[in-house]
C-alpha positions in Angstrom: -65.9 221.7 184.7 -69.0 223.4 185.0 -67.8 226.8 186.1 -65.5 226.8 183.1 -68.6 225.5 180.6 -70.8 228.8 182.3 -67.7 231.0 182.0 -67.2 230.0 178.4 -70.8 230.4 177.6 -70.8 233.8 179.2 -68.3 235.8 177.4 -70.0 235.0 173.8 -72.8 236.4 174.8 -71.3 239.3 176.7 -69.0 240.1 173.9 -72.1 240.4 171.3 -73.5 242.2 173.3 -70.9 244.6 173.6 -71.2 244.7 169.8 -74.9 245.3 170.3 -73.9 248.4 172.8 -71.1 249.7 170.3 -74.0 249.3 167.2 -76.3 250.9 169.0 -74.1 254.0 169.8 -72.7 254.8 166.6 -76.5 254.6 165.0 -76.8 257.4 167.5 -73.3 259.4 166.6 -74.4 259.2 163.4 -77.8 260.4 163.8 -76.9 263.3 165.7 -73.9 264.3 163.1 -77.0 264.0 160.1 -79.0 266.3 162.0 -75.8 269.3 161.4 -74.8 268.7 157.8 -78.8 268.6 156.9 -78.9 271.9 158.2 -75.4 273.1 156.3 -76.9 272.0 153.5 -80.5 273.4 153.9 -78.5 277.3 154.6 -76.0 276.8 152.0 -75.4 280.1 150.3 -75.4 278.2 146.9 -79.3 277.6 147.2 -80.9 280.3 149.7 -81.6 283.1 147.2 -84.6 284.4 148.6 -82.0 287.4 150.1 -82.1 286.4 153.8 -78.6 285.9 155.5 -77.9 282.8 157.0 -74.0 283.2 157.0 -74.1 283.4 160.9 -76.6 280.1 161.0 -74.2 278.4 158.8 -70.9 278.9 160.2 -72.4 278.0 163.4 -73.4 275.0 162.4 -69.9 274.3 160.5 -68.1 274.5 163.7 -70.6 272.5 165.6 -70.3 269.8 162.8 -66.9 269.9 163.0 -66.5 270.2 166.9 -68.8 267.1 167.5 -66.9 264.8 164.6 -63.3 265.9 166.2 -64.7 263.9 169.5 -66.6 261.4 168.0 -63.7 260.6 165.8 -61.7 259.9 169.3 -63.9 256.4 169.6 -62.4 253.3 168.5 -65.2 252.1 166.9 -65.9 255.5 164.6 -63.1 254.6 162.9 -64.5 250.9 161.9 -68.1 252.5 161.4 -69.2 252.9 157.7 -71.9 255.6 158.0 -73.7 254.6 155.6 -76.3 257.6 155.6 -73.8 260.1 156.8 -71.6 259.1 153.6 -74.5 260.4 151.2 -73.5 264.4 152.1 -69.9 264.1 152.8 -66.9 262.0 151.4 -65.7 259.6 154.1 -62.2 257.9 153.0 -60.5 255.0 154.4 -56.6 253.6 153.9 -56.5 249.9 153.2 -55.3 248.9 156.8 -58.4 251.1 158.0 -55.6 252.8 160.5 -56.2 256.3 158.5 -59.7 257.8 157.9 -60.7 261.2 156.3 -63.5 263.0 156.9 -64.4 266.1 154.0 -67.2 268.3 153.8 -68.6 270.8 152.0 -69.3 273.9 154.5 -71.4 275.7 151.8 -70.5 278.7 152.3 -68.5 279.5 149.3 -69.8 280.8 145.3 -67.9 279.5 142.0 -65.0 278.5 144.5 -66.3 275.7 147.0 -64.7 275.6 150.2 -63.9 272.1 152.3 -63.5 271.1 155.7 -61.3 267.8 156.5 -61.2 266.1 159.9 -58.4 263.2 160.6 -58.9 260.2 162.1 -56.1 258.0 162.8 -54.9 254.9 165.0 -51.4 255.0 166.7 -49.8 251.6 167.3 -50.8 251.2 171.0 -54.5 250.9 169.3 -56.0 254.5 170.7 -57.1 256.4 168.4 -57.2 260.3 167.4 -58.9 262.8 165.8 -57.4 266.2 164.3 -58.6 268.8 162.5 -57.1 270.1 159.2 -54.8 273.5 160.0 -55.4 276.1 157.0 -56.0 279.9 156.4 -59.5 280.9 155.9 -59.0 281.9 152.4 -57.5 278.7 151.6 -60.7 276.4 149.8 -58.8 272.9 150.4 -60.6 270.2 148.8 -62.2 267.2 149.4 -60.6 263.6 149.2 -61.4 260.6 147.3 -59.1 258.1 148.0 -56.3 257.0 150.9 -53.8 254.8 149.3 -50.6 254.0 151.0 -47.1 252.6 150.5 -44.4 251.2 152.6 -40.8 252.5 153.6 -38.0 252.0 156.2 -39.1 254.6 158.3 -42.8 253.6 158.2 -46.6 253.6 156.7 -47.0 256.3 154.8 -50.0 257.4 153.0 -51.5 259.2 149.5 -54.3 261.1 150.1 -56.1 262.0 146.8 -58.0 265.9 146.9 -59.8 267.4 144.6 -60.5 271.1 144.9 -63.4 273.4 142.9 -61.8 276.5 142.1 -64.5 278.2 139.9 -66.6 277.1 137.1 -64.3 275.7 135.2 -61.1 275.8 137.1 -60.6 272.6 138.7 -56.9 271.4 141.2 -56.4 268.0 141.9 -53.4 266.7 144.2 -51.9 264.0 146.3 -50.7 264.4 149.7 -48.3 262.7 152.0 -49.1 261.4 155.8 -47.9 259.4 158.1 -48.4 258.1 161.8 -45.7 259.2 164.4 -46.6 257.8 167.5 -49.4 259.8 168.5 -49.0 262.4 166.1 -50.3 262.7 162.6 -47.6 264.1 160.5 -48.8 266.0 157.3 -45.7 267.8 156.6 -43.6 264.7 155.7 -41.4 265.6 151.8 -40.9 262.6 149.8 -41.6 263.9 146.6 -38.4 265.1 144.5 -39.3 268.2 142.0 -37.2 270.6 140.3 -37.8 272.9 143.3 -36.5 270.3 146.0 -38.4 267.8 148.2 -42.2 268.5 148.5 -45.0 266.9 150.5 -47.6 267.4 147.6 -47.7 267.6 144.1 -51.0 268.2 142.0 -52.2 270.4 139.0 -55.3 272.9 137.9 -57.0 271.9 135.1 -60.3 273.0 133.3 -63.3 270.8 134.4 -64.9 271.2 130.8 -61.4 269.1 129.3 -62.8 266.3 131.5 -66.7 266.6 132.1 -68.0 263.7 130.1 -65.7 261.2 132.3 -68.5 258.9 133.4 -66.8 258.5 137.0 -67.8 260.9 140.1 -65.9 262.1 141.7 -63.3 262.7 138.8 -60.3 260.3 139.6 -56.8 262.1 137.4 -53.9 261.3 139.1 -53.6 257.9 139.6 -51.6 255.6 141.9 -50.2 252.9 141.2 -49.7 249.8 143.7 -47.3 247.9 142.1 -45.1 250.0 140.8 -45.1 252.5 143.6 -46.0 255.0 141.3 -48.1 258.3 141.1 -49.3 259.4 137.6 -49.9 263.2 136.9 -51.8 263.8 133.4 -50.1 266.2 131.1 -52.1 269.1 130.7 -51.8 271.0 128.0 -53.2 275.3 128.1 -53.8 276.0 124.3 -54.5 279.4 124.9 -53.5 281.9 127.8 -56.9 282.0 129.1 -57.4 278.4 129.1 -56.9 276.6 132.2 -55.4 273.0 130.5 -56.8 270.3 129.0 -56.6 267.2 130.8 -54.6 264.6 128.3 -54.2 261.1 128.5 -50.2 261.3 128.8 -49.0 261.1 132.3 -45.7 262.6 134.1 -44.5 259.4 136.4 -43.0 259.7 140.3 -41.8 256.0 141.1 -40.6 255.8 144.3 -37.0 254.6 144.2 -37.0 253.2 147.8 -36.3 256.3 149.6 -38.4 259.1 147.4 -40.9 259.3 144.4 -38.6 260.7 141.7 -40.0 262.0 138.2 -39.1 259.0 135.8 -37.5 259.6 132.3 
């Protein structure tokens, strides 16, 4: 009885304590990751105007931002972590079921057009999780996400992702796209989306910032999703002239999902 009483009492305290340990070393993760996007931010190109080039000092530090948050984004407990200080200079979103995490940055190195980085951070069903970085041409700006939201079908999980991309000064392209968890693999390619032109793994819209800029809400949320119905909802936009580039309405196009794809509703 009293090896079982000092056994029980044991693994309490080891177990906090292995709390402690895990506490302790995302503090530290987290730390070391504020130290890079400080220094993207302090050699952005949007506020060093004094005409010295720090283009080299800022990609650098992009990919070492990026290169240390692909590994750290391998550790269980990352994915759990809130990062609370972190969260303040990039947008950190997380699906429901906290399986599927996105990590979006800013790399400051664009003008008018802002440019993104996204790092992926997923849990396979054994538990282990992964990390993978988002595969796009240079010129492409991508955005940055606000939301993860997810629905269920036969085959699987699969998840919305919600991006919002900065175009120019007024151009504006939000859009939601598909993912889901296959095995170890992180599929971002997966078309369940019916259109016009055939089965698509996205669907989003440009729009002109100004149409919405007195929304109170930050980031600006347009296409909505909803739970429930197993909807997405696209605003109509409306281009009054052929230099305008739409005004956000408050009529929506509808994509329900009808148990095997999101068709457009009538």
């Amino acid at each position: 009885m009293k090896r079982v009483f000092e056994y029980s009492f044991i693994v309490p305290i080891l177990f906090a304590f292995s709390l402690s340990i895990f506490g302790q070393g995302n503090e530290k993760i987290e730390r070391e990751l504020l130290v890079h996007i400080k220094n993207i931010e302090q050699w952005s190109s949007y506020t060093n105007r004094g005409g010295e080039d720090l283009s080299g000092k800022l990609d650098e530090e992009n990919k070492i931002f990026e290169q240390k948050l692909l590994k750290y984004a391998k550790l269980p407990s990352t994915l759990k972590y809130k990062f609370g200080e972190l969260s303040k200079f990039l947008s950190i979103s997380t699906s429901e079921d906290g399986k599927f995490r996105i990590y979006s940055w800013d790399t400051q190195s664009g003008g008018t057009m802002h440019f993104y980085k996204n790092v992926y951070q997923y849990q396979s069903e054994n538990g282990k999780v992964f990390s993978k970085s988002e595969n796009l041409p240079e010129t492409d700006p991508s955005g940055f996400v606000s939301d993860i939201f997810h629905i269920k079908t036969k085959s699987g999980k699969v998840y919305l992702a919600r991006f919002s991309s900065v175009l120019g000064n007024s151009l504006s392209y939000q859009m939601v796209q598909l993912f889901n968890i296959e095995g170890k693999s992180l599929n971002d390619k997966i078309k369940l989306i019916k259109t016009k032109s055939g089965l698509q793994n996205s669907i989003g819209f440009e729009y002109n910032f100004f149409s919405v800029v007195d929304r109170k809400e930050r980031p600006i949320k347009l296409i909505l999703y909803d739970k429930a119905a197993k909807s997405i909802k696209i605003p109509v936009v409306i281009q009054k002239t052929p230099n305008d580039y739409g005004t956000v309405t408050n009529k929506f196009i509808v994509y329900k999902f009808n148990g095997k794809y999101f068709v457009k509703t009538k």
